[in-house]
C-alpha positions as CSV (number, residue, x, y, z in Angstrom):
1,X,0.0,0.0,0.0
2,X,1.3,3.0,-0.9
3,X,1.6,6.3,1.3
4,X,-0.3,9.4,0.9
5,X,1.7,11.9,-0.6
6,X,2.4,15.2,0.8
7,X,3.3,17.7,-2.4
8,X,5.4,20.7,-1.6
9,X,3.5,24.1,-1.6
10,X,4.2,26.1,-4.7
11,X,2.1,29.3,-4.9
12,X,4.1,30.8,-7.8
13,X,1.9,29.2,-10.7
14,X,2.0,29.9,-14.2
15,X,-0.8,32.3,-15.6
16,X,-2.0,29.2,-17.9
17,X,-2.7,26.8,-15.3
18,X,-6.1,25.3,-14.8
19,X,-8.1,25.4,-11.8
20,X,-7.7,22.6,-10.0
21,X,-3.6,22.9,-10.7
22,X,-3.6,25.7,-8.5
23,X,-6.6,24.8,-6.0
24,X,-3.5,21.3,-5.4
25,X,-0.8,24.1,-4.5
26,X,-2.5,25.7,-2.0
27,X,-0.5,24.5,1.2
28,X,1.8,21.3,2.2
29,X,-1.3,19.8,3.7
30,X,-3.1,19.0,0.7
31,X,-3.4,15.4,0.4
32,X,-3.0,13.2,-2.9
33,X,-6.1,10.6,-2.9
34,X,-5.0,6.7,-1.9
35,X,-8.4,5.2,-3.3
36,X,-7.9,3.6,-5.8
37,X,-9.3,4.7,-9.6
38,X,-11.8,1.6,-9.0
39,X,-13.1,2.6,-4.9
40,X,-12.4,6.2,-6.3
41,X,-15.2,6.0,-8.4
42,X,-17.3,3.5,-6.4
43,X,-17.5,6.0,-3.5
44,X,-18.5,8.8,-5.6
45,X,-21.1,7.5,-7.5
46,X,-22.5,5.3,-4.3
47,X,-22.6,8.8,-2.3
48,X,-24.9,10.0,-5.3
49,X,-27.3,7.3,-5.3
50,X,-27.0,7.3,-1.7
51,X,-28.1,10.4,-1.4
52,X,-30.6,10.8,-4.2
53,X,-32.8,7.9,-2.0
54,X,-32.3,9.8,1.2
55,X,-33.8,13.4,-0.4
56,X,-36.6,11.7,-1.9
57,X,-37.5,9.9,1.6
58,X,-36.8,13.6,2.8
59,X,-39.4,15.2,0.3
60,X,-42.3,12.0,1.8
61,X,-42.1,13.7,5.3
62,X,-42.9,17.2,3.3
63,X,-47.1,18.5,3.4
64,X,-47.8,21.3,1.7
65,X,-50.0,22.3,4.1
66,X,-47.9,22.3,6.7
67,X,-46.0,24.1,5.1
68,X,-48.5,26.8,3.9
69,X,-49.5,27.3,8.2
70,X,-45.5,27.7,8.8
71,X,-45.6,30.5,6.4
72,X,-48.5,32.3,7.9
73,X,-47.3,31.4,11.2
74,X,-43.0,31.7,10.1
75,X,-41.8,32.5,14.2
76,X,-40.9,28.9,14.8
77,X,-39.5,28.2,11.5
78,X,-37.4,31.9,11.8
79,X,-35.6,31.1,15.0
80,X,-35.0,27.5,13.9
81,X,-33.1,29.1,10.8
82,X,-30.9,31.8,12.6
83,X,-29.7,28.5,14.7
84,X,-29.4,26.7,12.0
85,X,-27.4,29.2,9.9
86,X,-26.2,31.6,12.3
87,X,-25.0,28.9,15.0
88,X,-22.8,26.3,13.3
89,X,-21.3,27.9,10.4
90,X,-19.9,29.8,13.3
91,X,-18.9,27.9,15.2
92,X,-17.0,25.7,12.2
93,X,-15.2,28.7,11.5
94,X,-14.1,29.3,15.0
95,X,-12.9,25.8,15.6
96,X,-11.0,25.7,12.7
97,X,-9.3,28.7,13.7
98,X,-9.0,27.7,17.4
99,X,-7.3,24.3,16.2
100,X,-5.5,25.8,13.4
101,X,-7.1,23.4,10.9
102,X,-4.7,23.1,7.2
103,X,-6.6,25.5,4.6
104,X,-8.6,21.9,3.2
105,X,-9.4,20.3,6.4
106,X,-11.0,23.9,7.6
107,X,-12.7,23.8,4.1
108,X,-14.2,20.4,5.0
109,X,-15.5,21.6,8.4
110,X,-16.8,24.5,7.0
111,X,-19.1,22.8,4.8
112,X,-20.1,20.4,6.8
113,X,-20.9,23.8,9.4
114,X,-22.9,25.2,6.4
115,X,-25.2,22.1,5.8
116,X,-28.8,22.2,5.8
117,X,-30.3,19.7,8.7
118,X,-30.4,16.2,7.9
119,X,-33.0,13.5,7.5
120,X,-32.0,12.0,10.5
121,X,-32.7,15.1,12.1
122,X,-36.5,14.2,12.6
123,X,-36.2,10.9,13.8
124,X,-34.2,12.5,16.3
125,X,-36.7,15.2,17.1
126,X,-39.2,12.1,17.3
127,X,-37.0,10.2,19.7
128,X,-37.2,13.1,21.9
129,X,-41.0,13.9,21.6
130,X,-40.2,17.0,19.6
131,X,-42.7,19.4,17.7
132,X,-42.3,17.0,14.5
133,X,-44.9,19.5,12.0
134,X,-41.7,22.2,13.0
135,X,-39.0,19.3,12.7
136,X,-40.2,18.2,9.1
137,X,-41.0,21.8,8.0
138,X,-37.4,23.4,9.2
139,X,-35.8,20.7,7.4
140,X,-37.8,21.3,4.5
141,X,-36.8,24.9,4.7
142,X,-32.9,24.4,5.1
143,X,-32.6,22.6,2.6
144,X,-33.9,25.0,-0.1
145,X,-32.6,27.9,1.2
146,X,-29.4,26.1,1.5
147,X,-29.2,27.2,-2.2
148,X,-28.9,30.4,-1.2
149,X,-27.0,30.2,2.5
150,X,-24.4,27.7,1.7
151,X,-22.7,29.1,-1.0
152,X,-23.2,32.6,0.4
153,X,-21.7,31.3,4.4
154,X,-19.0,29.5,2.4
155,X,-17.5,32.8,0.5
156,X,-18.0,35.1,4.2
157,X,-15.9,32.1,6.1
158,X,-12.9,31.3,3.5
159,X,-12.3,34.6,3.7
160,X,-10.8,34.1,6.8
161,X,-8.1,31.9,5.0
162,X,-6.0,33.3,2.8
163,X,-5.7,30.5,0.6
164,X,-9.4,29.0,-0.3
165,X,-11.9,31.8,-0.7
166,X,-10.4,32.5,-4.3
167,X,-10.9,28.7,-5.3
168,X,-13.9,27.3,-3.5
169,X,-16.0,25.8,-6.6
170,X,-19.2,27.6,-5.8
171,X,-20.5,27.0,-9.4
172,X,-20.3,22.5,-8.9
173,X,-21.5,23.9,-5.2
174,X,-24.9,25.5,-6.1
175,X,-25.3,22.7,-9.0
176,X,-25.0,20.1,-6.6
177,X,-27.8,21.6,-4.0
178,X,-30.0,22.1,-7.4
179,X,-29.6,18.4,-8.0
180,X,-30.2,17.4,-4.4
181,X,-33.8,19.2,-4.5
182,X,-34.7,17.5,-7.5
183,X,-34.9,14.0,-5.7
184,X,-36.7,16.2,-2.9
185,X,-39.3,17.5,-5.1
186,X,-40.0,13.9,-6.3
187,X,-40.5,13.3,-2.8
188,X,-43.3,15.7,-2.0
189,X,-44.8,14.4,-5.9
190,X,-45.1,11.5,-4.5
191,X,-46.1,12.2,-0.8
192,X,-48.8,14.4,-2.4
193,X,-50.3,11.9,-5.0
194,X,-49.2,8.7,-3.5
195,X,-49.1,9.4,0.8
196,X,-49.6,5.0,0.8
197,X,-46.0,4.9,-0.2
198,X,-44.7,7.7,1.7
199,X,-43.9,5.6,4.6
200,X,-42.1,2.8,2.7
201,X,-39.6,5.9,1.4
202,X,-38.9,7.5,4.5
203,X,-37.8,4.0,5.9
204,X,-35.9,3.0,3.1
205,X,-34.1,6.5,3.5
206,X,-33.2,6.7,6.5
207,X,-31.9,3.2,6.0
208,X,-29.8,4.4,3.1
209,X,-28.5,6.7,5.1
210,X,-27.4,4.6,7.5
211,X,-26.0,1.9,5.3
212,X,-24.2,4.8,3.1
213,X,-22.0,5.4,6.4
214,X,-20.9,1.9,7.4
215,X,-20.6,1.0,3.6
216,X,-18.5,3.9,2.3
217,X,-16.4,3.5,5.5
218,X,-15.7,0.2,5.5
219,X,-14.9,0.4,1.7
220,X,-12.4,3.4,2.2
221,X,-11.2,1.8,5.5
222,X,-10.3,-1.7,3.6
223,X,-8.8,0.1,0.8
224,X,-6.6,2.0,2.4
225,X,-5.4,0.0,5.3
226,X,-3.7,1.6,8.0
227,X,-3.5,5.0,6.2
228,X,-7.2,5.8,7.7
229,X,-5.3,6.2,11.0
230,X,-3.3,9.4,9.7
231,X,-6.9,11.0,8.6
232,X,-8.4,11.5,12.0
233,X,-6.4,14.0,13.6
234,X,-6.7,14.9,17.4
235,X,-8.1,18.3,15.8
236,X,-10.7,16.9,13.8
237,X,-11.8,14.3,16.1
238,X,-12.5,17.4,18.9
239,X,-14.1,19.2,16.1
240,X,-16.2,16.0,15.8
241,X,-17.3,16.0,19.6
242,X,-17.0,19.4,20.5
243,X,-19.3,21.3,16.9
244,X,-22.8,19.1,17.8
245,X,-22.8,19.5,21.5
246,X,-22.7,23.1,20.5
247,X,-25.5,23.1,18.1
248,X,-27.7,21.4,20.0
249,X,-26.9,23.4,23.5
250,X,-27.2,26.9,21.5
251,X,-30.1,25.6,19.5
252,X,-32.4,25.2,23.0
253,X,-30.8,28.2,24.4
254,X,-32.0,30.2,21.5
255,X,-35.1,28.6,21.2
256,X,-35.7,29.1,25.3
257,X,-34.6,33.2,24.7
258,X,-37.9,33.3,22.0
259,X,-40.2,31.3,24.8
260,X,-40.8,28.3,22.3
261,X,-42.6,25.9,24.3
262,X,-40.3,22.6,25.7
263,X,-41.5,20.3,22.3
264,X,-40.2,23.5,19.9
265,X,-37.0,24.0,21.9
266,X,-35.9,20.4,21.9
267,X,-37.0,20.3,17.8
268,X,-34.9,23.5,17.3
269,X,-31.9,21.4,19.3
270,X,-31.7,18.7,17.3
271,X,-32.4,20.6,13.4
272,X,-29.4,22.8,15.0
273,X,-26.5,20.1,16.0
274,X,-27.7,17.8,13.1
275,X,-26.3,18.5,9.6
276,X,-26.8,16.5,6.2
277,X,-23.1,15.0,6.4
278,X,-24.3,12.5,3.6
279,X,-24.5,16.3,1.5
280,X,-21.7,17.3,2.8
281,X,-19.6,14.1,1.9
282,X,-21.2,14.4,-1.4
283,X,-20.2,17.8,-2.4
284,X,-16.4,17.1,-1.2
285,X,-15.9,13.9,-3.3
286,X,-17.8,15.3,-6.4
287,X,-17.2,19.1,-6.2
288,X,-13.7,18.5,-5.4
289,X,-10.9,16.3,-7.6
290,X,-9.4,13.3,-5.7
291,X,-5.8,15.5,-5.3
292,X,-7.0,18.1,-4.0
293,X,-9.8,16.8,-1.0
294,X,-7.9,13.4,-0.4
295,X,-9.4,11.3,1.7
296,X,-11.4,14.1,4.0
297,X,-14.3,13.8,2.4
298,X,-14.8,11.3,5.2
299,X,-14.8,13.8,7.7
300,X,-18.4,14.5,7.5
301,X,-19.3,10.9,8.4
302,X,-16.8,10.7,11.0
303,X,-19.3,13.6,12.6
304,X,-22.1,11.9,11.4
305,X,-21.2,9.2,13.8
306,X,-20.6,11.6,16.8
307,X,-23.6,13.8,16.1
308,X,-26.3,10.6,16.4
309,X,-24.1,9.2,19.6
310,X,-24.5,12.7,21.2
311,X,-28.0,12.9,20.2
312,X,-28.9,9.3,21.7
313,X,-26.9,10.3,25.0
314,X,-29.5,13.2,25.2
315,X,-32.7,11.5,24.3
316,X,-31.6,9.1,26.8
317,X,-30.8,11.9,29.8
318,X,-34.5,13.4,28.4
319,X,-35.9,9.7,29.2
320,X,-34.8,9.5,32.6
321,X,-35.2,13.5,33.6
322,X,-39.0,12.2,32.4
323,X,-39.4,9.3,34.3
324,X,-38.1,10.9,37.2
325,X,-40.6,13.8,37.2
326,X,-43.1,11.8,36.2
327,X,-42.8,9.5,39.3
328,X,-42.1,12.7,41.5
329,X,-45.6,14.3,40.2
330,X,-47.2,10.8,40.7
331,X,-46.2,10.7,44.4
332,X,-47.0,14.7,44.9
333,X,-50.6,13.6,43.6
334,X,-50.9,10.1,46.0
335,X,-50.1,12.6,48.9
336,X,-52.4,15.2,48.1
337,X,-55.4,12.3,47.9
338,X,-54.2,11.2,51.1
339,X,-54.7,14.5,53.0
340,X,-58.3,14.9,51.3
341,X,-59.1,11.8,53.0
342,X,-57.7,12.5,55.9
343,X,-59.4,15.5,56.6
344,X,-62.9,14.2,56.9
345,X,-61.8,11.7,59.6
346,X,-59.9,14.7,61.2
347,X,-63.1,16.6,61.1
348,X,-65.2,13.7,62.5
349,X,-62.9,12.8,65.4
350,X,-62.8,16.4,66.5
351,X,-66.3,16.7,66.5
């Protein structure tokens, strides 16, 4: 097996150089690909596939008229989108600077930071007894206006490194989110005109989704043997634990400043801290070439993992914290029937 190649930084390019020439020169950390041409492709048209099934599952949890009363009604939907967009684009960037993330490994984070929610998202929401007409509608929302907000967070942040914000390739960027909304509009087609399959979709997505992770990592992991080791960095793994604890801590917080009631803030918790990392996997290994993104297109599954661990630790705390009230309120009511009954006697003996 071969090792990964670092290539030396060399920022003096010639005027006739394409794109992608220059994007590899950008610093000594760029990473030469060690998938092979066969899992190369594999991966990359898997991912697609992949996550064409999960947007159409995504586009069967959509109503339209839902939707319609979120419109009329937007203040839910509003303060789920600042924490979506405001909270972890922000916090990507800071962590990358905190950590002092290479130019393409900050890159990676950053887009995964600027991803609309995920379809796992709402099972999550469900898992916690969450608002799920505001879980299904905010991820409806993020991901079309993630055709706008993504590219648009993406140039504001690189231009905080002074070597990606001039070759970030918006243009493959924005085409991929049009062709992810494509499968998501067949989705609400068929949610619409055909609700008896809905439910078969939705399962078979979130499956997908699920199966894309251990499939493409298993694939990449056997492929490139111990190599996978040099790929998670001590930075990148704290990005991994530290960026949803964040999203979903600030998501409630926010949604607690606004008064949403308990269901709405623990929605706007989990649509915060959890991101479509099958998207965000998707857009690094097809917007960027093999030499230039390496192997970090597997970041975004790496937080994947982290983001539904963290999210089952909390559903679990949310369990117990409910069971424990709910026993305390039973025994507050078996006291206060007690002391009804014993005040007739009281009265009777007295008399």
């Amino acid at each position: 097996m071969e090792s990964i190649i670092y290539p030396t930084a060399d920022l003096s390019l010639e005027p006739n150089s394409s794109l992608w020439l220059n994007v590899t020169a950008l610093n000594s950390t760029a990473l030469y690909s060690p998938l092979s041409p066969i899992v190369d492709k594999f991966v990359s048209i898997f991912l697609i596939i992949a996550l064409s099934l999960t947007m159409v599952s995504m586009g069967c949890t959509m109503e339209l008229s839902k939707i319609k009363q979120n419109i009329l009604k937007p203040k839910g939907v509003a303060i789920a989108m600042v924490a979506q967009y405001g909270v972890m684009p922000l916090t990507a960037f800071g962590l990358s600077k905190v950590l002092q993330l290479s130019d393409m490994a900050a890159l990676s984070v950053l887009i995964c930071g600027c991803c609309p929610g995920g379809a796992l998202s709402n099972v999550q929401a469900l898992l916690i007894e969450g608002d799920m007409n505001l879980s299904i509608v905010m991820t409806s929302f993020s991901t079309v206006a993630a055709l706008g907000m993504m590219p648009l967070l993406l140039y504001l942040y690189c231009q905080g490194f002074d070597s990606i914000h001039k070759f970030v390739p918006f243009v493959d960027i924005i085409l991929s989110l049009i062709l992810i909304l494509v499968p998501c509009a067949i989705g609400i087609i068929i949610n619409h005109f055909r609700p008896k399959y809905s439910n078969i979709f939705r399962k078979v997505g979130v499956a997908t989704l699920l199966t894309a992770v251990v499939v493409v990592a298993t694939v990449v992991t056997i492929d490139i043997g111990g190599s996978m080791l040099e790929l998670l960095a001590p930075s990148l793994l704290a990005i991994c634990a530290i960026m949803p604890f964040i999203g979903y801590a600030f998501g409630f917080i926010i949604a607690s400043i606004f008064r949403l009631n308990p269901s709405q803030r623990r929605t706007v918790s989990m649509e915060t801290g959890c991101q479509n990392t099958q998207l965000a996997s998707t857009i690094l290994k097809v917007a960027f070439p093999p030499t230039t993104i390496g192997p970090l297109f597997m970041f975004p599954m790496i937080y994947a993992l982290s983001q539904l661990t963290e999210a089952l630790v909390l559903v679990v705390f949310f369990k117990c914290y409910k069971r424990i009230t709910k026993k305390q309120k039973g025994n507050c009511q078996e006291q206060s029937v007690d002391e009804k009954l014993q005040e007739p006697m009281m009265a009777s003996s007295t008399a």
